[in-house]
N, C-alpha and C positions, 0 to 999 in steps of 0.2 A: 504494500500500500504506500508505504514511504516512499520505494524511488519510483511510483509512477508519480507520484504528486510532487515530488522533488523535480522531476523532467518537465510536466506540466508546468508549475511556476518559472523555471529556467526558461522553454521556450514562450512565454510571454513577457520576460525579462523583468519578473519578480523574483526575491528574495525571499521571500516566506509566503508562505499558505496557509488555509486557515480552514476548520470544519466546525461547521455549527449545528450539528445534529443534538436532538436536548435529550434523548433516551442516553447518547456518551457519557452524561454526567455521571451515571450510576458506574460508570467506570473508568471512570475519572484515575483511581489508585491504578488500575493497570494498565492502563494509554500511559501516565506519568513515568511508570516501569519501564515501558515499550520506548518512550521518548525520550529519553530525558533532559534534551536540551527544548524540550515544551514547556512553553507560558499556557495558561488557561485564563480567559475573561469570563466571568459569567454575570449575566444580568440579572439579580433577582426582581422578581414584580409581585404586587400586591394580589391576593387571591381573588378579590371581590373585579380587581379590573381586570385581571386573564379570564374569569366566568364568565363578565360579560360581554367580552367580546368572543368569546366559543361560543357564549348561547346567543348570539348574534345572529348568528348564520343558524339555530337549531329550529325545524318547524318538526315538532313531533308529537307523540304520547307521554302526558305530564309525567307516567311516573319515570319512563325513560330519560325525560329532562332533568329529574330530581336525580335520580342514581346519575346519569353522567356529570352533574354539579357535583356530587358527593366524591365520585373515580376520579374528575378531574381536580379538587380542592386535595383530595388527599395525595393524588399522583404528583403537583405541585408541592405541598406541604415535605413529601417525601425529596423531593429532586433537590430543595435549598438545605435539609438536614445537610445530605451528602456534602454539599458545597461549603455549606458551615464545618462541617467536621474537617474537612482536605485543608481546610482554608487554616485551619486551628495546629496542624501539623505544616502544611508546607509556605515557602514564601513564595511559591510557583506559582499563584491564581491572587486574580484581582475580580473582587467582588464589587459588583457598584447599582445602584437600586436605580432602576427604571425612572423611577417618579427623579431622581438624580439629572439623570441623563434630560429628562424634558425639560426640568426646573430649571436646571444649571448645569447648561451643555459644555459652557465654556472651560469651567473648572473640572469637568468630570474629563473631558477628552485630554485637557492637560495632564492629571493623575493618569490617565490610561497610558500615554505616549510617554508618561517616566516610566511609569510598570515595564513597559516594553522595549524601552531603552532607542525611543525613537523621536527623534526634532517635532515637538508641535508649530504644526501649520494651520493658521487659522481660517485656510481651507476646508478643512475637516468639516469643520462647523455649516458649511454649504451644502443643501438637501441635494446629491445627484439626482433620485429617484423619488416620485411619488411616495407618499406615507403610506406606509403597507398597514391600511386599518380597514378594520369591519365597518368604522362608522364615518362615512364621509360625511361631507359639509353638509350635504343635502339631508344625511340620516341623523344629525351628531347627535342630537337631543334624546336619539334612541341609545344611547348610551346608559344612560342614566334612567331609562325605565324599562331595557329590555329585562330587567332580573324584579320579579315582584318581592315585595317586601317578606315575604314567606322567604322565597327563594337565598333571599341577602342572608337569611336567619341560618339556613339552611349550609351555606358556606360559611357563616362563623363557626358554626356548630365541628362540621367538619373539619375545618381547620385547626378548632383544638383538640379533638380529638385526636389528628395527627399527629400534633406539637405533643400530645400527651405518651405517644406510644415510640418507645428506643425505635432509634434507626433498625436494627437487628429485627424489628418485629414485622419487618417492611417485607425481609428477605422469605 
Protein backbone atom coordinates (compact mmCIF):
# COMPACT_ATOMS: atom_id res chain seq x y z
CA UNK A 1 0.00 0.00 0.00
CA UNK A 2 2.86 2.26 0.91
CA UNK A 3 4.93 2.33 -2.27
CA UNK A 4 1.81 2.45 -4.49
CA UNK A 5 0.98 5.69 -2.66
CA UNK A 6 4.44 6.69 -2.33
CA UNK A 7 4.75 6.41 -6.55
CA UNK A 8 1.22 8.13 -6.69
CA UNK A 9 2.24 11.33 -4.73
CA UNK A 10 5.93 11.40 -6.41
CA UNK A 11 4.21 11.30 -9.95
CA UNK A 12 2.18 14.26 -9.10
CA UNK A 13 5.03 15.94 -7.57
CA UNK A 14 3.96 15.77 -3.89
CA UNK A 15 5.60 14.96 -0.98
CA UNK A 16 3.39 13.27 1.34
CA UNK A 17 -0.16 11.77 1.02
CA UNK A 18 -2.77 11.57 3.15
CA UNK A 19 -5.80 8.86 3.84
CA UNK A 20 -8.86 9.96 5.46
CA UNK A 21 -10.95 6.80 6.00
CA UNK A 22 -12.78 7.30 9.76
CA UNK A 23 -13.23 3.38 10.33
CA UNK A 24 -8.79 3.78 10.27
CA UNK A 25 -9.14 5.25 13.43
CA UNK A 26 -9.84 2.03 15.34
CA UNK A 27 -6.57 1.31 14.09
CA UNK A 28 -4.82 3.87 14.50
CA UNK A 29 -2.18 1.62 17.11
CA UNK A 30 -1.38 -0.50 14.10
CA UNK A 31 -1.11 1.91 11.00
CA UNK A 32 1.38 3.84 13.73
CA UNK A 33 3.38 0.30 14.00
CA UNK A 34 3.12 -0.11 10.04
CA UNK A 35 4.27 3.63 9.68
CA UNK A 36 6.07 5.04 11.72
CA UNK A 37 7.21 8.07 10.28
CA UNK A 38 3.14 8.82 10.28
CA UNK A 39 1.45 12.02 11.69
CA UNK A 40 -2.33 11.55 12.34
CA UNK A 41 -4.94 14.70 12.29
CA UNK A 42 -8.02 13.80 13.50
CA UNK A 43 -11.16 16.09 13.64
CA UNK A 44 -13.34 15.42 16.47
CA UNK A 45 -17.13 16.83 16.05
CA UNK A 46 -19.87 17.27 18.27
CA UNK A 47 -22.42 14.27 18.31
CA UNK A 48 -25.61 16.21 18.02
CA UNK A 49 -24.05 18.04 14.76
CA UNK A 50 -22.79 14.78 13.00
CA UNK A 51 -26.60 13.24 13.78
CA UNK A 52 -27.83 15.90 12.05
CA UNK A 53 -26.42 16.06 9.21
CA UNK A 54 -26.72 11.96 8.66
CA UNK A 55 -30.25 12.32 9.60
CA UNK A 56 -30.32 14.90 6.92
CA UNK A 57 -30.37 12.84 4.18
CA UNK A 58 -32.51 9.81 6.39
CA UNK A 59 -36.26 9.44 4.85
CA UNK A 60 -37.34 6.37 6.71
CA UNK A 61 -39.09 4.05 9.52
CA UNK A 62 -38.95 6.01 12.97
CA UNK A 63 -37.63 3.22 14.78
CA UNK A 64 -34.83 2.65 12.19
CA UNK A 65 -34.17 6.52 12.54
CA UNK A 66 -33.95 6.07 16.32
CA UNK A 67 -31.54 2.91 16.24
CA UNK A 68 -29.24 4.56 13.42
CA UNK A 69 -29.09 7.89 15.93
CA UNK A 70 -28.33 5.48 18.77
CA UNK A 71 -25.29 3.20 16.13
CA UNK A 72 -24.33 6.35 14.83
CA UNK A 73 -23.81 8.44 18.41
CA UNK A 74 -22.31 5.58 19.85
CA UNK A 75 -20.03 4.58 16.65
CA UNK A 76 -18.81 8.36 17.09
CA UNK A 77 -18.63 8.22 20.84
CA UNK A 78 -16.46 5.16 20.21
CA UNK A 79 -14.12 6.57 17.31
CA UNK A 80 -12.89 9.97 19.78
CA UNK A 81 -12.24 7.39 22.88
CA UNK A 82 -9.70 5.72 20.52
CA UNK A 83 -8.24 9.17 19.43
CA UNK A 84 -8.32 10.22 23.05
CA UNK A 85 -6.54 7.32 24.21
CA UNK A 86 -3.53 7.25 21.19
CA UNK A 87 -3.51 10.97 21.80
CA UNK A 88 -2.61 10.40 25.68
CA UNK A 89 0.40 7.98 24.74
CA UNK A 90 1.63 9.30 21.41
CA UNK A 91 2.83 12.99 20.22
CA UNK A 92 2.19 11.48 16.63
CA UNK A 93 -1.61 12.82 16.29
CA UNK A 94 -3.11 16.33 16.51
CA UNK A 95 -6.50 16.54 17.65
CA UNK A 96 -8.43 19.61 16.96
CA UNK A 97 -12.48 20.00 17.38
CA UNK A 98 -14.42 20.88 14.33
CA UNK A 99 -16.49 23.78 15.96
CA UNK A 100 -12.38 24.99 16.01
CA UNK A 101 -11.68 24.78 12.62
CA UNK A 102 -15.01 26.99 11.70
CA UNK A 103 -14.69 29.33 14.74
CA UNK A 104 -11.04 29.85 14.38
CA UNK A 105 -9.64 28.69 11.05
CA UNK A 106 -6.89 30.89 11.24
CA UNK A 107 -5.37 29.63 14.58
CA UNK A 108 -6.27 26.03 14.09
CA UNK A 109 -4.51 25.77 10.57
CA UNK A 110 -1.52 27.42 12.02
CA UNK A 111 -1.26 24.76 15.15
CA UNK A 112 -1.81 22.17 12.21
CA UNK A 113 1.04 23.23 9.90
CA UNK A 114 3.58 23.34 13.25
CA UNK A 115 2.17 19.79 14.09
CA UNK A 116 3.23 18.89 10.79
CA UNK A 117 6.26 20.62 10.45
CA UNK A 118 5.13 22.77 7.43
CA UNK A 119 5.31 26.86 6.52
CA UNK A 120 1.73 28.24 7.10
CA UNK A 121 0.29 29.86 4.01
CA UNK A 122 -2.43 31.99 4.54
CA UNK A 123 -3.65 30.30 1.44
CA UNK A 124 -4.86 27.57 3.23
CA UNK A 125 -7.52 29.43 4.75
CA UNK A 126 -9.17 29.98 0.86
CA UNK A 127 -12.21 27.46 0.34
CA UNK A 128 -10.88 25.40 -3.09
CA UNK A 129 -14.05 23.42 -3.02
CA UNK A 130 -17.78 23.96 -2.33
CA UNK A 131 -18.80 23.04 1.43
CA UNK A 132 -19.29 19.47 1.55
CA UNK A 133 -22.75 19.88 3.72
CA UNK A 134 -26.16 18.22 3.96
CA UNK A 135 -27.59 21.72 4.44
CA UNK A 136 -27.00 24.24 1.92
CA UNK A 137 -28.04 27.82 1.92
CA UNK A 138 -31.36 27.10 0.60
CA UNK A 139 -31.94 24.19 3.21
CA UNK A 140 -29.75 25.70 6.22
CA UNK A 141 -32.43 26.36 8.65
CA UNK A 142 -33.06 22.55 8.39
CA UNK A 143 -30.26 22.09 10.31
CA UNK A 144 -31.44 22.97 13.30
CA UNK A 145 -34.87 21.09 13.05
CA UNK A 146 -34.06 18.01 11.09
CA UNK A 147 -33.44 16.19 14.72
CA UNK A 148 -36.83 16.41 16.96
CA UNK A 149 -36.56 17.22 20.35
CA UNK A 150 -37.11 13.42 21.35
CA UNK A 151 -34.50 12.77 18.93
CA UNK A 152 -31.70 15.49 20.60
CA UNK A 153 -32.65 13.55 23.90
CA UNK A 154 -32.01 10.57 22.35
CA UNK A 155 -28.37 11.29 21.32
CA UNK A 156 -27.43 12.74 24.63
CA UNK A 157 -28.73 9.69 26.00
CA UNK A 158 -26.51 7.67 24.00
CA UNK A 159 -23.60 9.58 24.13
CA UNK A 160 -23.35 8.98 27.70
CA UNK A 161 -23.98 5.81 27.79
CA UNK A 162 -20.83 5.54 25.48
CA UNK A 163 -18.79 7.97 27.58
CA UNK A 164 -19.87 5.44 30.38
CA UNK A 165 -18.72 2.13 28.93
CA UNK A 166 -14.31 1.28 28.75
CA UNK A 167 -13.16 1.51 25.36
CA UNK A 168 -12.49 -2.54 25.69
CA UNK A 169 -16.31 -2.93 25.84
CA UNK A 170 -16.44 -1.54 22.27
CA UNK A 171 -14.37 -4.43 21.07
Amino acid sequence: FRAVMDRAACQKGSRYWLDKTPEHTLMVEQIAAHYPDAKFVAVVRDALGVMRSNMGRYHGVPQRRRAALVRGTLNLVHHTKEIRRFSRRSDRIHVVQFSDLLGEPETSFRDLCAFLELEFEPAVLQQAYLPNTTFHEANARDRETVLSPGDERLVRLAQALGRAVPVSGFR
